[in-house]
Each structure stands twice: as C-alpha cells, then as structure tokens.
C-alpha positions as CSV (number, residue, x, y, z in Angstrom):
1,X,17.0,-0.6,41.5
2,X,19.8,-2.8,41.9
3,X,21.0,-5.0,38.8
4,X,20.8,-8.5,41.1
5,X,17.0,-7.1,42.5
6,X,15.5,-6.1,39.4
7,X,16.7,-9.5,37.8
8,X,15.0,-11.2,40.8
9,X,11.7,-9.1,40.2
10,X,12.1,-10.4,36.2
11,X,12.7,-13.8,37.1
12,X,9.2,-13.8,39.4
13,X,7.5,-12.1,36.5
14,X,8.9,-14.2,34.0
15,X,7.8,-17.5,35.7
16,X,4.1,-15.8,36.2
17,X,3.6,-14.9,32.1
18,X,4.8,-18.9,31.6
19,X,2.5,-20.6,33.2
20,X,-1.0,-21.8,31.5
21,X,0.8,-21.2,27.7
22,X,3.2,-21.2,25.1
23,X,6.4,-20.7,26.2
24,X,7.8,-17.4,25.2
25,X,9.3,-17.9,21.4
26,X,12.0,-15.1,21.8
27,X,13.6,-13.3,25.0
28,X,16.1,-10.6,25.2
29,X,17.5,-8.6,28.2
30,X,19.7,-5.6,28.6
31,X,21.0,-3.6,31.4
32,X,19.6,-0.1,30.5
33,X,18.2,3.4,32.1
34,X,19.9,2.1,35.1
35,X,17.8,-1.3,35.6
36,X,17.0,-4.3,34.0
37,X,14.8,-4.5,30.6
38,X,13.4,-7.5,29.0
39,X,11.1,-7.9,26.3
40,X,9.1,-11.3,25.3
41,X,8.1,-12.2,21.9
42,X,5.7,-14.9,21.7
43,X,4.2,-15.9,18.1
44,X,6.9,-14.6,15.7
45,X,9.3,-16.3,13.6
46,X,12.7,-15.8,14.4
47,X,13.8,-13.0,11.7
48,X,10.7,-11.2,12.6
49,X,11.6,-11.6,16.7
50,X,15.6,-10.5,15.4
51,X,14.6,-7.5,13.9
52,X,12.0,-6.1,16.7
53,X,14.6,-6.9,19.3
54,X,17.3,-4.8,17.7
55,X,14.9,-2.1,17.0
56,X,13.7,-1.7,20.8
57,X,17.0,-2.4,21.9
58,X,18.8,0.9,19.4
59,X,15.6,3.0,20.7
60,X,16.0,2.3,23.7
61,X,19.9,3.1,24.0
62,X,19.0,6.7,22.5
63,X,16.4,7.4,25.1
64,X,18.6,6.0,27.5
65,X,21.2,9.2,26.4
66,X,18.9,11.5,25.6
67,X,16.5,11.5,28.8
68,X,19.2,11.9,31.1
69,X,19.5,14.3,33.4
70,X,23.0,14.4,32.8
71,X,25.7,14.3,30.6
72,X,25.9,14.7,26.4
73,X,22.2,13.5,25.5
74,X,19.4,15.4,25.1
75,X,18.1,16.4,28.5
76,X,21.6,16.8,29.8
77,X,22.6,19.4,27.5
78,X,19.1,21.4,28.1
79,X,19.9,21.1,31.9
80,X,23.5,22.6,31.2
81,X,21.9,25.7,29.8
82,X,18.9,25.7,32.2
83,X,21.4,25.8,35.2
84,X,23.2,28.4,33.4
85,X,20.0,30.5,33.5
86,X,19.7,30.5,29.7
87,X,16.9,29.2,27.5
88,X,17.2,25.9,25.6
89,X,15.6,24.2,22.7
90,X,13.5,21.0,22.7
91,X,13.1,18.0,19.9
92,X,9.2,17.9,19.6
93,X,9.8,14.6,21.2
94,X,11.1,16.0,24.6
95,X,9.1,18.7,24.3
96,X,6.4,16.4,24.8
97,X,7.5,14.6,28.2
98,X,8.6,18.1,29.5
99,X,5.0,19.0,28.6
100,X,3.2,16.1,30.5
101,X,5.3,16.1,33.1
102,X,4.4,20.1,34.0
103,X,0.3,18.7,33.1
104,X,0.8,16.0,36.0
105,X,2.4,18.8,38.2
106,X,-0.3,20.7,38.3
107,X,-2.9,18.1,38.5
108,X,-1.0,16.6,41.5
109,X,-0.8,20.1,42.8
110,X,2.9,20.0,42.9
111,X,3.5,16.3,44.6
112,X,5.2,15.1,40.8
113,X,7.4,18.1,40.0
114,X,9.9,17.6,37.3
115,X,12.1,20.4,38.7
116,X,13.1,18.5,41.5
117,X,16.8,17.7,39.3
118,X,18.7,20.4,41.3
119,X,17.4,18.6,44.4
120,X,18.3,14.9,43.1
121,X,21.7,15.7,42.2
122,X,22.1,17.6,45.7
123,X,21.3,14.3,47.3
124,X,23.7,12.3,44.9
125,X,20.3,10.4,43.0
126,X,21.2,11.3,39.6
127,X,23.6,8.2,38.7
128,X,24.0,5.6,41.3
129,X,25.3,3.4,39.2
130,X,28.7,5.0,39.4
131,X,28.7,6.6,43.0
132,X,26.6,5.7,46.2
133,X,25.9,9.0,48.5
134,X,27.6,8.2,51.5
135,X,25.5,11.6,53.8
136,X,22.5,13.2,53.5
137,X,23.2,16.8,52.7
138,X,23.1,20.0,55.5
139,X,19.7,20.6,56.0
140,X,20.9,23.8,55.3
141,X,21.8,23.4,52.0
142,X,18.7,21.6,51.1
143,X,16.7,24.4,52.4
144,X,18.7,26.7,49.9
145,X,18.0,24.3,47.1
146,X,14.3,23.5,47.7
147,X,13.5,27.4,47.8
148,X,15.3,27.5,44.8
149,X,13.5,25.3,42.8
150,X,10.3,26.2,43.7
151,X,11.2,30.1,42.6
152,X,11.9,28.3,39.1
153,X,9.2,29.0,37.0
154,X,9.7,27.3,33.8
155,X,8.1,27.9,30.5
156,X,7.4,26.1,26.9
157,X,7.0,28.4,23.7
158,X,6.9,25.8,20.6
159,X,10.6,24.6,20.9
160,X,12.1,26.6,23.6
161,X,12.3,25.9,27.5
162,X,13.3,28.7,29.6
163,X,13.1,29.5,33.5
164,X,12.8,32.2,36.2
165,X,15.8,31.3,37.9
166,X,18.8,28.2,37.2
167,X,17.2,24.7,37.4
168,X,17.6,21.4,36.4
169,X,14.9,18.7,35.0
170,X,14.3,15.2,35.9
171,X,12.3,12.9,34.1
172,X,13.0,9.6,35.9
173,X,9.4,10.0,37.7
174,X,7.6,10.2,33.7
175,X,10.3,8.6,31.6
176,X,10.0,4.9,32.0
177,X,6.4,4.8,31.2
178,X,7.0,6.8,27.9
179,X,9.6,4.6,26.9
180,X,7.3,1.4,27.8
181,X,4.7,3.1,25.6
182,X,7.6,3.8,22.3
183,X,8.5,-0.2,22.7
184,X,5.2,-1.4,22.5
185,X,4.6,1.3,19.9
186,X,8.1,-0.2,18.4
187,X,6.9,-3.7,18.3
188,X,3.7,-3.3,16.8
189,X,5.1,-1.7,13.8
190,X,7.6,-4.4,13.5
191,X,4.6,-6.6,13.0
192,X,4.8,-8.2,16.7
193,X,1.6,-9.0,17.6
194,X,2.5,-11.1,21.4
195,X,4.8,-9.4,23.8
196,X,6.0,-8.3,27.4
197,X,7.8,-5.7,27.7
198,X,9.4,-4.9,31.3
199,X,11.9,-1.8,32.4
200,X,13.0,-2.8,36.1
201,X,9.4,-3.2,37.8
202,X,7.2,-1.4,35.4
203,X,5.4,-4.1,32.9
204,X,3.3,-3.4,29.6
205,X,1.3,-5.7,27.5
206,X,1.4,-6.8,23.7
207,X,-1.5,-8.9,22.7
208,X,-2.0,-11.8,24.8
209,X,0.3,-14.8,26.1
210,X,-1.5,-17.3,23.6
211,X,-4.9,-17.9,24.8
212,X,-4.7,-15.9,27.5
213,X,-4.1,-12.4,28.8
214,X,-0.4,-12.0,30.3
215,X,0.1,-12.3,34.0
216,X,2.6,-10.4,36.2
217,X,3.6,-10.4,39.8
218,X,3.3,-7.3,42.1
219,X,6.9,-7.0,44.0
220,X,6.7,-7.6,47.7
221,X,8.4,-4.2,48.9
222,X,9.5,-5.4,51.8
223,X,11.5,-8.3,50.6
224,X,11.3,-11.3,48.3
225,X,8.2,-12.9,47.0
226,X,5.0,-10.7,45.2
227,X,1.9,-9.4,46.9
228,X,-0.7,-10.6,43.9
229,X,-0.8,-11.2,40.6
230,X,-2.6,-9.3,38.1
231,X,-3.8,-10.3,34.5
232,X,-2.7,-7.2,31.6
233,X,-5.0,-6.5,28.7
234,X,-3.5,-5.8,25.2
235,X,-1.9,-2.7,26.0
236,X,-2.1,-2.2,29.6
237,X,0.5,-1.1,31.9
238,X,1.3,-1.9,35.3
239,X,3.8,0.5,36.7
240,X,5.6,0.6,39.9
241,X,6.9,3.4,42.0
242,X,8.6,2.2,45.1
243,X,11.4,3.6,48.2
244,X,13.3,0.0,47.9
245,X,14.4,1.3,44.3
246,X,17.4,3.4,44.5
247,X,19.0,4.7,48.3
248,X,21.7,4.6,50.2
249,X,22.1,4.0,54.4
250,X,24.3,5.7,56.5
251,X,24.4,6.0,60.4
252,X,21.7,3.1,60.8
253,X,18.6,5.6,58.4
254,X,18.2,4.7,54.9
255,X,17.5,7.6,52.4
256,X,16.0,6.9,49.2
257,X,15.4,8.4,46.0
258,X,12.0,9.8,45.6
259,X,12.1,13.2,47.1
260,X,9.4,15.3,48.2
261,X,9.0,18.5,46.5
262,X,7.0,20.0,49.5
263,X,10.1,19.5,51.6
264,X,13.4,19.0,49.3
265,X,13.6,15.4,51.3
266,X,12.9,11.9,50.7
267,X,9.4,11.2,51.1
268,X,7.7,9.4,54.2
269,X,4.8,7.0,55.1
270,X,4.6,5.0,52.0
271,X,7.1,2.2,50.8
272,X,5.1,1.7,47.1
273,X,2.4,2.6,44.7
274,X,1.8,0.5,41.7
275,X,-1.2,1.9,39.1
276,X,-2.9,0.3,36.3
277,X,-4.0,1.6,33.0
278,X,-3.6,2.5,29.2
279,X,-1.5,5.5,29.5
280,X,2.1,4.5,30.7
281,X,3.2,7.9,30.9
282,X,0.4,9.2,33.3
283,X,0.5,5.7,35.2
284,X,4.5,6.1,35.6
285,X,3.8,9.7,37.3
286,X,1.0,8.7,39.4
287,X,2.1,6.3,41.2
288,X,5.4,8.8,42.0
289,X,2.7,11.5,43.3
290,X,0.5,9.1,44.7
291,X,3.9,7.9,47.0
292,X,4.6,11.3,47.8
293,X,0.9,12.7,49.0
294,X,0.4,9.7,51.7
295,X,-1.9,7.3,52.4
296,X,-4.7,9.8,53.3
297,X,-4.9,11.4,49.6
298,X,-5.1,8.5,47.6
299,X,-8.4,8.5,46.8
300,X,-8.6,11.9,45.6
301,X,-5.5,12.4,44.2
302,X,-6.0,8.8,41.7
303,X,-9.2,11.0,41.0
304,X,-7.9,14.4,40.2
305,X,-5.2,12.3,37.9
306,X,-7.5,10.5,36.0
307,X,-6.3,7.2,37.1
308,X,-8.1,4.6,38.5
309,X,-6.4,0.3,39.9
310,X,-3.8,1.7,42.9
311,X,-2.3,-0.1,44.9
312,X,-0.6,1.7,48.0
313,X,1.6,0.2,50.5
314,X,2.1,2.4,53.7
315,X,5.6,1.6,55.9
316,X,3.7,0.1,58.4
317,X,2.4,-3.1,55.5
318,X,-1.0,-1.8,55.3
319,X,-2.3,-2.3,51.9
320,X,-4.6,0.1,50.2
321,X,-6.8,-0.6,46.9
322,X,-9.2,0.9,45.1
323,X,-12.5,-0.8,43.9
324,X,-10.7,-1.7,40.7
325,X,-7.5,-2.9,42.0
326,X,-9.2,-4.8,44.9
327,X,-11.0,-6.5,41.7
328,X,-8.0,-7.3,39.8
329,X,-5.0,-8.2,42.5
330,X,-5.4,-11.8,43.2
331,X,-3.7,-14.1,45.7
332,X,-0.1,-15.1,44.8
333,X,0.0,-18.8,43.4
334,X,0.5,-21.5,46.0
C-alpha cells in the first residue's frame, strides 16, 4: 500500500473512532513494514502515553528488520541460507510465525503458503518501496519457480529450519497480524488501558474509545470512501487482505501482490477479504487464503480455519458475508 493511500485509509478510520467520545489523548504515526502505522492512546497521562509510544515504536522497528524477507534481519539471513540449500536457526520467536504459518498452510490446504518468497521476489514483490516491476516474468520462468517451491519441503526441529530443495520464506501474509497482537501486548504492559492500534488497513482494539467500543471503517476497494463500519471489542482485530495493496501495471493489466501458490501468479476473482476476530495472527492469514480460494470456498474454508465475520469482495463488487459479518458491518455514516 502506498504511503498517500494508506494515510487516506487512516484518516477515514481516524475520523470513525472520534466520533461519539473523547478525543484521542495521544497519537503517533510512522512509516513502517512498508505502510502506515498509527497507534491511539486515549485515557493516559502524557508520560505514560511517551513511554508506550516509544516502546511500540523500538518493537516495531526490530520486527520491521527482522521479519523481512530480505536483507540483514532475522528472516533475511535464514532465507540466505535456505536458498543456499543449508539449514538455519530460529529465535523461538520466529520460530513461532514460521510454525503458524506452516499450521494455516495446511489448514488452507496450501492456499496461504509461506514458501511462496522465491515466487514474490521473482515477480519483484519483495520491496516496492525502492523498485516498481516494470513486466511480469516468462511464464516460463515462473513455471520453473512454482515447481520449485512446491518440491520444497521444509521442516522445524526445536531451533532449526531446513528444506528439501533452496527456498525462500515470506511472512507478509502472517506478519502484520502478529505484530498487531505484540503492540497491543506492548501497550497493556505499559499500563495503557484505551487504544487503536492500526498497520496500513489492518486495525486492533485496546479497551474501549471511552464509553464506547471503537469504531473503524471497512476500505472501499475499488476507490475512496468505506463499505461499513464495524464496532471492535477489547481486543479484537479487523484485518484486511486486499489486490489494491501493492502492484504494478504494464501494457494496460495490472498485477498485484498476492500470488497464488496453485499457479505461481497473482490471484483472480476477488479484489478483498477482511476477517474479524481475537487471534490477529490467524485473522491476518485468512483473509490472504480466503482471497486466494475464490468466492465459491468461502464458507468452508472460514470453517476449516476456525474463523468466523468475512467479508469478501469479488471483482465484479459482489459482497459476501457471513451470518456474523452480515450482523456486525453497518451502513457507512451519512
């Protein structure tokens, strides 16, 4: 997502949560894990709001270096030796999203697949905030790659990570809604007992907006506005997973970033899938499996997951909701 789009998204969502209460006490925004991130504070004095906003923002920074795919963090050093065909070794922390991310794979039956990194940096994904992809790659070579990555057969023993065959990881699909869960996690230690905390699209809840729960705007994927407005619990999540976030165009077709691991190619027939719930993690991959089995699987799918308040937007506008999302969406204000 874009810097000027996600601050558009934040500015909608911002309004929403102000409206019927308190204004916020504290706000903070940095440009981080390749978006926008804000966070709220509402009800702490301003020492306390100082100190939980440069905690969030130093966690946030490392997980920022450490969960990319690339470079000298973390998960960039593990893919160096995974791509390399040699084994690596995992902070228990990593460890764990590597773990739930392979869980959702094969609950999804492959439709979230964390190996997919050899594919993303074919098609130029992996940082598009320093270069936009100007082609699609050869079929040809996409072929070579999907095959590839499907041969790699990785495997966890306590600390190490090894596969079959050279691959690289990607977390992107998993990662924001852990890191929403550590900041909430961050706040509440720091004694904050009131706060928003948004990463581009993808919202969770603190407490409540003074006497009433917080309220956020579902994006309108096919241009400006929302669809609905929804009302968080203490420690619910709304997360988004949408085609309009990261692409590039080139000869009149617009690819974007949410490949398919059945094919090695950007997905088709669904523009955005937003799911509710108290696990941001699961909700984060969801909605990025629930975008890349179609229309026609939602229902089971969101069932097989363990998730439940989807949302589904098709390319053609048509809206799908579940019994508990048709409950909970309600009419944009005005």
């Amino acid at each position: 997502m874009g810097a000027h789009t996600a601050r558009a998204w934040l500015a909608a969502a911002v309004l929403l949560a102000g409206c019927g209460g308190p204004p916020p006490a504290e706000q903070r925004t940095w440009t981080l894990f390749g978006t926008i991130v804000q966070v709220e504070i509402v009800g702490a004095d301003a020492p306390q709001a100082q100190a939980a906003f440069a905690g969030i923002e130093k966690l946030y920074r490392r997980l920022e270096r450490d969960w990319r795919s690339f470079g000298d963090g973390e998960l960039g050093r593990v893919n160096a030796r995974l791509a390399a065909g040699e084994p690596a070794s995992l902070s228990p922390e990593l460890h764990a999203l590597v773990a739930r991310s392979l869980e959702v794979r094969d609950r999804s039956g492959g439709l979230f697949d964390p190996r997919v990194g050899t594919l993303v940096m074919l098609w130029g994904f992996e940082d598009l905030e320093r270069h936009t992809p100007q082609a699609p790659p050869p079929a040809a070579a996409v072929a070579t790659a999907h095959t590839r990555t499907l041969a790699a057969g990785l495997h966890l023993d306590g600390d190490r990570v090894w596969s079959d065959v050279p691959v690289r990881l990607d977390l992107a699909g998993i990662a924001k809604g852990r890191a929403l869960a550590a900041g909430g996690a961050a706040l509440r230690a720091a004694g904050v007992d009131a706060a928003l905390v948004t990463i581009g699209g993808d919202v969770l809840a603190v407490g409540r907006h003074g006497n009433r729960p917080w309220r956020i705007g579902v994006r309108n994927p096919f241009g400006t506005g929302i669809l609905g407005t929804i009302e968080l619990a203490d420690g619910e999540a709304a997360l988004t997973s949408g085609t309009y976030e990261r692409g590039f165009e080139t000869a009149g077709r617009r690819y974007h970033h949410l490949l398919d691991p059945r094919t090695g190619a950007p997905a088709e027939g669904v523009v955005a899938v937003t799911v509710i719930g108290r696990d941001p993690e699961l909700a984060n991959a969801a909605a990025v499996a629930l975008l890349v089995g179609g229309a026609g699987r939602m229902a089971t799918l969101a069932h097989d997951l363990g998730v439940a308040c989807v949302l589904l937007v098709t390319a053609d506008g048509t809206q799908q909701r579940d019994a508990c999302m048709a409950d909970r969406l309600q009419p944009p204000p005005g």
